[in-house]
C-alpha positions in Angstrom: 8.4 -22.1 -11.9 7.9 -19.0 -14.0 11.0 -16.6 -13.4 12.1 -13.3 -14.9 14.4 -13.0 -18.2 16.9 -11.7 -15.9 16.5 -14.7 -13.5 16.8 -17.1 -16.2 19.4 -15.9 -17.4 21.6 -16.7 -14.1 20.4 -20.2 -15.1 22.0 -20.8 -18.0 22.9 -24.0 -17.2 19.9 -25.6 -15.9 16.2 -26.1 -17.3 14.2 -23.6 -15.2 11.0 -25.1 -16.3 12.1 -28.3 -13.8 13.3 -25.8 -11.0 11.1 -26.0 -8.1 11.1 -23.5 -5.9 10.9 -25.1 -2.6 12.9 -28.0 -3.6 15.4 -26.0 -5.4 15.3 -23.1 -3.2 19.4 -23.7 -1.7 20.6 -23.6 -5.2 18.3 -20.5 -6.4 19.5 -18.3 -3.4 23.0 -19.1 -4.0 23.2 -18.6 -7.7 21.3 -15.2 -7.3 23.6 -14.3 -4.6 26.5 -14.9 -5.8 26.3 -13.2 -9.4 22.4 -11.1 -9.4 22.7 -7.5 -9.6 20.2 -5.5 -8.0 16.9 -6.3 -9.4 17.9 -9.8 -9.1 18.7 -9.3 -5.3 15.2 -7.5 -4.4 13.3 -10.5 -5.9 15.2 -12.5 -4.1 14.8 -11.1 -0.5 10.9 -11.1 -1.9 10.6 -14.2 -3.0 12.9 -15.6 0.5 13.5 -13.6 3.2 16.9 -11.9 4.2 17.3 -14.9 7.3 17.2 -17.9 4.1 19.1 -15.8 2.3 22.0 -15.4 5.0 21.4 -19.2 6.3 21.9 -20.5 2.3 24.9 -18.4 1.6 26.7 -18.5 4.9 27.0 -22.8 4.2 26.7 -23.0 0.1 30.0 -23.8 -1.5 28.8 -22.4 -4.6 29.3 -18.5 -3.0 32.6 -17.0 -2.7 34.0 -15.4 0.4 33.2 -12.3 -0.7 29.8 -12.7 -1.4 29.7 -14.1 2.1 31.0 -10.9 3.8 28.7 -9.0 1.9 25.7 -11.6 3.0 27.1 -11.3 6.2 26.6 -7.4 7.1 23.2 -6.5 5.8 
C-alpha cells in the first residue's frame, strides 16, 4: 500500500509495506482519526467515506471519547 510521509508517519509502529487496505482498513481509519491533523483527515474521508469513518470510530477501542464526539457531529 503506498501512503503519504505524513500517513506513515502515524504508523510508526507497524510495517506499512504489509498494510492492506481493505484488510487493514478498521485499524487505518482509527489511527488516522484518532491522532491525523487535517491533511491526514481529508485523505481519509477520500480514501473511505465519512459513513466507514463514523462506523470504525464509533466501535474501535483504539479512539478516545473525544475523538468520538468529534466523529460523531460532522
Amino acid at each position: 500500500m503506498r501512503l503519504s510521509k505524513n500517513i506513515q508517519n502515524l504508523l510508526w509502529d507497524v510495517d506499512v509495506k504489509t498494510l492492506n487496505e481493505k484488510r487493514h482498513a478498521d485499524f487505518l481509519i482509527a489511527r488516522v482519526a484518532e491522532k491525523g491533523g487535517t491533511p491526514e483527515i481529508i485523505w481519509l474521508k477520500r480514501k473511505f467515506g465519512l459513513d466507514k469513518i463514523r462506523k470504525v470510530v464509533r466501535h474501535s477501542r483504539n479512539v478516545s471519547a473525544q475523538t468520538k464526539n468529534f466523529w460523531s457531529i460532522i
